[in-house]
C-alpha positions as CSV (number, residue, x, y, z in Angstrom):
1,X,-73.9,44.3,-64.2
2,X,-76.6,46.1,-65.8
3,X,-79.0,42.9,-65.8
4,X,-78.0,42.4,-62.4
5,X,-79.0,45.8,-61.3
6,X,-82.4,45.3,-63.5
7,X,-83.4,41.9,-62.1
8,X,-82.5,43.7,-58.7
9,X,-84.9,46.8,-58.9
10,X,-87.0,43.9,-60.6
11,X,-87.3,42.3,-57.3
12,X,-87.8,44.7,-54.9
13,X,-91.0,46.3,-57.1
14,X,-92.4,43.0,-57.1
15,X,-91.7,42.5,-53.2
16,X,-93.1,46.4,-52.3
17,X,-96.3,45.3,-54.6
18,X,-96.9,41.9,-52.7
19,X,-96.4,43.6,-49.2
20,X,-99.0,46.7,-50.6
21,X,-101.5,43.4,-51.5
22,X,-100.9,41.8,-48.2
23,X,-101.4,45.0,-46.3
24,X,-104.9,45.4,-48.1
25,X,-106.1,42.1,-47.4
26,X,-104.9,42.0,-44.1
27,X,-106.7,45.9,-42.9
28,X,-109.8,44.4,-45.0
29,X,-109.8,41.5,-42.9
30,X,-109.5,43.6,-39.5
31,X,-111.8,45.6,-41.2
32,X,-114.7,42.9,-41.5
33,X,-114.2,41.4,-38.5
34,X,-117.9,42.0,-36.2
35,X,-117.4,45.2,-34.3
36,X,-115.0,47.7,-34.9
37,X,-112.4,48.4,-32.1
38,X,-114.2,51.4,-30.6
39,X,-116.7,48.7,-29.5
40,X,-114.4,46.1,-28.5
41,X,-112.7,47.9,-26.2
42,X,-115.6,49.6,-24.4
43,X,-117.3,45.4,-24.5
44,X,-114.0,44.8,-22.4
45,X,-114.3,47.5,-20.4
46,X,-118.2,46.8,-19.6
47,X,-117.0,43.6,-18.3
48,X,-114.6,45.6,-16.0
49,X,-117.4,47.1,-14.5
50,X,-117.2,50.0,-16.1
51,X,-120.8,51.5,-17.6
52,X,-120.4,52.2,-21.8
53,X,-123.1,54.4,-23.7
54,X,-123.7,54.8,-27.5
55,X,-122.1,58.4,-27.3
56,X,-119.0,56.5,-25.6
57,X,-118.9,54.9,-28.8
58,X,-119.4,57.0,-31.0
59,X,-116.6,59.5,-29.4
60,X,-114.1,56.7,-29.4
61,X,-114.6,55.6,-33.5
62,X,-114.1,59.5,-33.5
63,X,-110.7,59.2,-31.4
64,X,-109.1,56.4,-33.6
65,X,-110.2,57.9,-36.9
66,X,-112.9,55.3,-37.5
67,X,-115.5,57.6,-38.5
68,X,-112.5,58.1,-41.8
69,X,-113.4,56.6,-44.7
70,X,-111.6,52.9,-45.6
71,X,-109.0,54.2,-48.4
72,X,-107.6,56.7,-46.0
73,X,-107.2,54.5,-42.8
74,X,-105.7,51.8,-45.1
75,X,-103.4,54.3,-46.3
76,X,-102.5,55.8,-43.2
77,X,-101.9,51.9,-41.6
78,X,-99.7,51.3,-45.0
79,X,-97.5,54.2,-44.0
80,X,-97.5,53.1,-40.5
81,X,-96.3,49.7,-41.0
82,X,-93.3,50.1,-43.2
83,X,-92.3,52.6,-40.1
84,X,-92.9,49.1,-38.0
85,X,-95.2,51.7,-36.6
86,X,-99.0,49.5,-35.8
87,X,-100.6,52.2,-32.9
88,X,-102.2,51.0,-30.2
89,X,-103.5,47.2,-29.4
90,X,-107.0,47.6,-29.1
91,X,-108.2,45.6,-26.3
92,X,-104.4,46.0,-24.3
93,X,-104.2,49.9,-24.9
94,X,-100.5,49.6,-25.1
95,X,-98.3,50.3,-28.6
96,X,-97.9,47.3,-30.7
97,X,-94.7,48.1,-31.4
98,X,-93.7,48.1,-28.0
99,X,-95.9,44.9,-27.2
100,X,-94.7,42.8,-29.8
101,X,-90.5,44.4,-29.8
102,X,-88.3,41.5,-28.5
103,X,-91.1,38.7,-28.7
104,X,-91.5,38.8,-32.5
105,X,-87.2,39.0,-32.7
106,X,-87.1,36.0,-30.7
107,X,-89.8,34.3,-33.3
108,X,-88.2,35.2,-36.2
109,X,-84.8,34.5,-34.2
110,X,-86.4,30.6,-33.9
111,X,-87.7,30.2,-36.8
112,X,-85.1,31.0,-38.9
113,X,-83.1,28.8,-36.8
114,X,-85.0,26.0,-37.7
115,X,-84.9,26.7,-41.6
116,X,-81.2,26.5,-40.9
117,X,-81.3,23.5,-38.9
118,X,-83.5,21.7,-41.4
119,X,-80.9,22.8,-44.3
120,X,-77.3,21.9,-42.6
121,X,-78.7,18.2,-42.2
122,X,-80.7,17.9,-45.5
123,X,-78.6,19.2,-47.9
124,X,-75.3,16.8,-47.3
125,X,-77.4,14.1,-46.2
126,X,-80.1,14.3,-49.1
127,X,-76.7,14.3,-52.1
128,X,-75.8,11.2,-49.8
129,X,-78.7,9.2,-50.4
130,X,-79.2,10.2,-53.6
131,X,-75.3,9.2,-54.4
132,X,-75.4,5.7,-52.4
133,X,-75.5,2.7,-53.8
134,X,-75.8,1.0,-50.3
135,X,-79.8,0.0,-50.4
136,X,-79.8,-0.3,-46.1
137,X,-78.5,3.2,-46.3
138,X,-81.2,4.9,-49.0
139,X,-83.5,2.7,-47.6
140,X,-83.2,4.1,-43.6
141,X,-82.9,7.6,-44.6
142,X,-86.3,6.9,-46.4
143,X,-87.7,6.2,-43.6
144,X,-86.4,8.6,-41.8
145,X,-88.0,11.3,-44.1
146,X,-90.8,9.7,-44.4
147,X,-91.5,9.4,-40.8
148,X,-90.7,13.2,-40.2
149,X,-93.1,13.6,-42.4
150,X,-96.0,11.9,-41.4
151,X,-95.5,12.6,-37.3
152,X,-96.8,16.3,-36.7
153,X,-94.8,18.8,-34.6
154,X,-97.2,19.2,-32.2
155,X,-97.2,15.3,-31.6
156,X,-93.6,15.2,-31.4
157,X,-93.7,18.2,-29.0
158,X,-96.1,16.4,-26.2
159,X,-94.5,13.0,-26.7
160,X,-90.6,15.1,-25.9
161,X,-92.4,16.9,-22.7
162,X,-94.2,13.7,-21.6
163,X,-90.9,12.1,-21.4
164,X,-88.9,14.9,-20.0
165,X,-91.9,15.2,-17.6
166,X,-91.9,11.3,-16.8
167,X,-88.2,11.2,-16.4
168,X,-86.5,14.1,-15.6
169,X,-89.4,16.1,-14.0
170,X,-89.3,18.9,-16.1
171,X,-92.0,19.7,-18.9
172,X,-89.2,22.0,-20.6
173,X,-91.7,24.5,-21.5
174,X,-90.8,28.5,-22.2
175,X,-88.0,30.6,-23.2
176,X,-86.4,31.5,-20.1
177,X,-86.0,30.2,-16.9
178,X,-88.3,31.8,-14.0
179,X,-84.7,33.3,-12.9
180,X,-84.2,35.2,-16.2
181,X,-87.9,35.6,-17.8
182,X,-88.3,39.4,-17.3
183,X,-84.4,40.2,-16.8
184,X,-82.7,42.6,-18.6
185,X,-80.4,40.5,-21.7
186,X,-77.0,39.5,-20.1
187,X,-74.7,36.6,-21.0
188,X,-76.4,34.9,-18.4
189,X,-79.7,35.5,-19.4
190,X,-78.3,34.0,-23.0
191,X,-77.3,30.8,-22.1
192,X,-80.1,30.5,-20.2
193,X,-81.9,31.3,-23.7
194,X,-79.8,28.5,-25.1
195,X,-80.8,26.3,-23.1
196,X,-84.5,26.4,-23.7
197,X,-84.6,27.5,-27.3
198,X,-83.2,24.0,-28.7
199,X,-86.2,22.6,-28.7
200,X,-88.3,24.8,-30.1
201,X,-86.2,24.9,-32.8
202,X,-85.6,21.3,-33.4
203,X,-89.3,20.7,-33.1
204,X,-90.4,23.2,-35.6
205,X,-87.1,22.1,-38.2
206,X,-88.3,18.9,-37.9
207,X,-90.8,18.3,-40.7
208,X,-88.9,20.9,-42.6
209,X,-86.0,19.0,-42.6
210,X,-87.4,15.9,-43.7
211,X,-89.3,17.8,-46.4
212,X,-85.9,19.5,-47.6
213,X,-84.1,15.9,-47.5
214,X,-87.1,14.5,-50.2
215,X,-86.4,17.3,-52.2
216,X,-82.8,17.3,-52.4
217,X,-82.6,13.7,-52.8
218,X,-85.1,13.9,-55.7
219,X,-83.4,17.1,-57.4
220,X,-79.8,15.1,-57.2
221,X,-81.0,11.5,-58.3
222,X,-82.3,13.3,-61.7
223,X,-79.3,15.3,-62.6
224,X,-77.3,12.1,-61.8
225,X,-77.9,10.1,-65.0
226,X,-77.4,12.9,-67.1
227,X,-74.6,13.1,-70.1
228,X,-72.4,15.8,-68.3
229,X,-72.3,14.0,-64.9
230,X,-71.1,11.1,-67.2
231,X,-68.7,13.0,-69.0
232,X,-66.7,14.3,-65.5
233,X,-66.6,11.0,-64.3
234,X,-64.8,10.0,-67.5
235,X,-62.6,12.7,-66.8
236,X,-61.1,11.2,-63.4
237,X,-63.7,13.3,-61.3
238,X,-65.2,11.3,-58.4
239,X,-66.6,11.6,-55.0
240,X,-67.9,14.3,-53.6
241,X,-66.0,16.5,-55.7
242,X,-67.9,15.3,-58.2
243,X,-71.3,15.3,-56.4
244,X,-70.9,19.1,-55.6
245,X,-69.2,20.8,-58.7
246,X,-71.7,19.1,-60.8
247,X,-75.4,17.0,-59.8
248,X,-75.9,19.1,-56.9
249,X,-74.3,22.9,-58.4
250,X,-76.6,22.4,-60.9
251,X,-79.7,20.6,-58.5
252,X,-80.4,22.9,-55.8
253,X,-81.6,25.9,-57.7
254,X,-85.1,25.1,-56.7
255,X,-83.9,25.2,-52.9
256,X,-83.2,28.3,-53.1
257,X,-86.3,29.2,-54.3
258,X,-88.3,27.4,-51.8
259,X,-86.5,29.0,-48.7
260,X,-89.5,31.2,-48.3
261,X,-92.0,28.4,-48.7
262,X,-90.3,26.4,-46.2
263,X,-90.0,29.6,-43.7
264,X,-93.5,30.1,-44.4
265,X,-94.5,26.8,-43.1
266,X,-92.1,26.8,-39.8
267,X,-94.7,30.6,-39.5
268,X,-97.7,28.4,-39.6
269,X,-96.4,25.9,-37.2
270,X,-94.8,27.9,-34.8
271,X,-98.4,29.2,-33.0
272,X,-99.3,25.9,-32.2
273,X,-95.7,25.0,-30.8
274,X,-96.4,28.0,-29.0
275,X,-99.5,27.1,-27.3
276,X,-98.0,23.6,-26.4
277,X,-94.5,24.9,-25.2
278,X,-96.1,27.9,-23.9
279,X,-93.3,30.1,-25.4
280,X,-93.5,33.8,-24.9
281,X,-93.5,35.1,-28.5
282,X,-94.9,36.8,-31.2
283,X,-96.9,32.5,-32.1
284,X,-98.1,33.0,-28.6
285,X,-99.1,36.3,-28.5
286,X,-100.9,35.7,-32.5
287,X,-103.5,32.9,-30.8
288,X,-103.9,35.1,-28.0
289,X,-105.4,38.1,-30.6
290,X,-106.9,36.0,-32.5
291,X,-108.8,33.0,-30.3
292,X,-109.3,34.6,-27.4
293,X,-109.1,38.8,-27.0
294,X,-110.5,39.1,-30.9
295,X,-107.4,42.2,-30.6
296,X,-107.7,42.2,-35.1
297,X,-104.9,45.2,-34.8
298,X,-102.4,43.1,-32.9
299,X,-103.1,39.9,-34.9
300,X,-102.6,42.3,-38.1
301,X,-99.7,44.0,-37.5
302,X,-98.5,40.2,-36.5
303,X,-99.2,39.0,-39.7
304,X,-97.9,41.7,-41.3
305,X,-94.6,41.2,-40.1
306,X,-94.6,37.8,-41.1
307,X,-95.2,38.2,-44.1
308,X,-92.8,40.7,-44.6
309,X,-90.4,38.3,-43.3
310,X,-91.2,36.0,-45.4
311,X,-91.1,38.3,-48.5
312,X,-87.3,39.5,-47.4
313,X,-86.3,36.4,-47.3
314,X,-87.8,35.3,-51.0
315,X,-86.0,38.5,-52.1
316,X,-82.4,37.7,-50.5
317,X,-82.7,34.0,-52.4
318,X,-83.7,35.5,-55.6
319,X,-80.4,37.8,-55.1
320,X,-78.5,35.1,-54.0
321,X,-79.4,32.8,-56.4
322,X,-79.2,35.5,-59.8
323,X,-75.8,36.1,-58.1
324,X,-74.7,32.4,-58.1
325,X,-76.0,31.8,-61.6
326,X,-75.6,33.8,-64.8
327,X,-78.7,31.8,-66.5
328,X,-81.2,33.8,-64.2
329,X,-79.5,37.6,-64.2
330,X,-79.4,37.6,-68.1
331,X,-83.1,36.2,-68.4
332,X,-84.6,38.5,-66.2
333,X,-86.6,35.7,-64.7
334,X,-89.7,36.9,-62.9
């Protein structure tokens, strides 16, 4: 219990220290971008019509504390972020917090979704193939991976709306019907959810199922051939008794591991399903800071979260995993 509680507190310094580095990079980043927000904002307002000055300015880097020095706003945005606390967009003058609230749930809500789709088919289906001795069988699911692989989501995404268009007349684009789009959350309001978010979700667990199928097949074939896999069938063990006390118990380490990579990649994928699907989320709202209003706060307090995300769920697999297997509480791995 001790080691457990060490590789524990082990974990959550090493997560803290990677969301401090993040943090940095990410304020440095908004902090090289041409312009500070002072002069963003009054840009956008001098294209409102409104007349801007150098004193206008230079009293509003005074108002936002960008006459500080870097250290000291970096701090102060540190503090402000693990308080989910970001201040104001700066082109939208609204809080962040408030902005992004129920659109970054309902990303993280999809996306993690998908990591969960791609898993419940990959991980019985990849210990089949790699257990099958029918060749049609491992030979189809090959492909199948394969071509999940090589077909990008976004592809998949236009062909599915240009044959929902053709056919059914409906481009199945959004979250929310125009019914239930700004309505308060009901059970109505949920199904309606329901019945949008499926694709999203399939689109984006897509790739990442076919990725997770490789791996698992790969990580099962290996531990196969080897002597104590021999030995249990010897001892009357067969089937998929065998297959999950033994090659895939002792396989599938790594896929805990890579539960972050793989949420990582849905992240990266999900702004340009976005765009395409025209979802209202926190993807949407990411391309909108970043390609068109140049709003560096909002696109950093989006990343941040992310990442975060991200990071919570690496920490929860390492848990999960030292839990599962003695090997890693009593070496400390790091």
């Amino acid at each position: 219990m001790k080691q457990f509680g060490s590789f524990i507190a082990t974990r959550l310094f090493l997560a803290f220290t990677t969301l401090v580095i993040v943090s940095f990079i990410v304020f440095s980043l908004m902090e090289l971008v041409p312009g500070d927000c002072a002069e963003r904002y009054l840009a956008f307002k001098n294209t409102q019509g409104s007349g801007i000055s150098v004193e206008d300015i230079e009293a509003e880097r005074v108002r936002l504390g960008l006459d500080r020095p870097f250290v000291e706003r970096w701090g102060k945005w540190l503090v402000n972020a693990f308080q989910l606390e970001f201040g104001r967009s700066c082109i939208l003058r609204v809080e962040i917090s408030q902005l992004l609230g129920e659109k970054f749930l309902l990303s993280l809500a999809i996306c993690l979704a998908s990591l969960v789709f791609a898993y419940v088919i990959a991980l019985p289906v990849g210990i089949m193939a790699a257990a099958s001795e029918n060749r049609f069988l491992r030979n189809t699911l090959s492909f199948v991976s394969y071509f999940g692989l090589a077909m990008p989501n976004f592809l998949l995404a236009l062909c599915i709306m240009l044959f929902s268009t053709v056919y059914f007349g409906n481009s199945m684009t959004g979250l929310f019907s125009e019914d239930y789009r700004d309505a308060p959350w009901s059970m109505a309001r949920f199904m309606d959810f329901l019945g949008h978010v499926w694709l999203p979700i399939f689109i984006l667990g897509w790739s990442a199922t076919a990725f997770a199928l490789q791996t698992v097949r790969a990580l099962v074939s290996d531990e196969l051939g080897k002597l104590y896999v021999t030995a249990a069938k010897a001892r009357g063990v067969t089937g998929w008794a065998l297959l999950i006390r033994y090659p895939a118990r002792h396989s599938l380490n790594p896929i805990f591991n890579s539960l972050g990579f793989d949420l990582n990649r849905i992240f990266n994928e999900l702004p340009i399903i976005a765009l395409i699907l025209t979802l209202t989320d926190a993807g949407a709202l990411l391309i909108e800071a970043l390609a068109r209003s140049n709003d560096q706060q909002l696109a950093g307090a989006i990343i941040f979260l992310l990442t975060a995300s991200i990071v919570a769920v690496n920490l929860l697999s390492d848990i999960l995993l030292a839990a599962l297997d003695p090997r890693i509480r009593k070496g400390i791995m790091i």
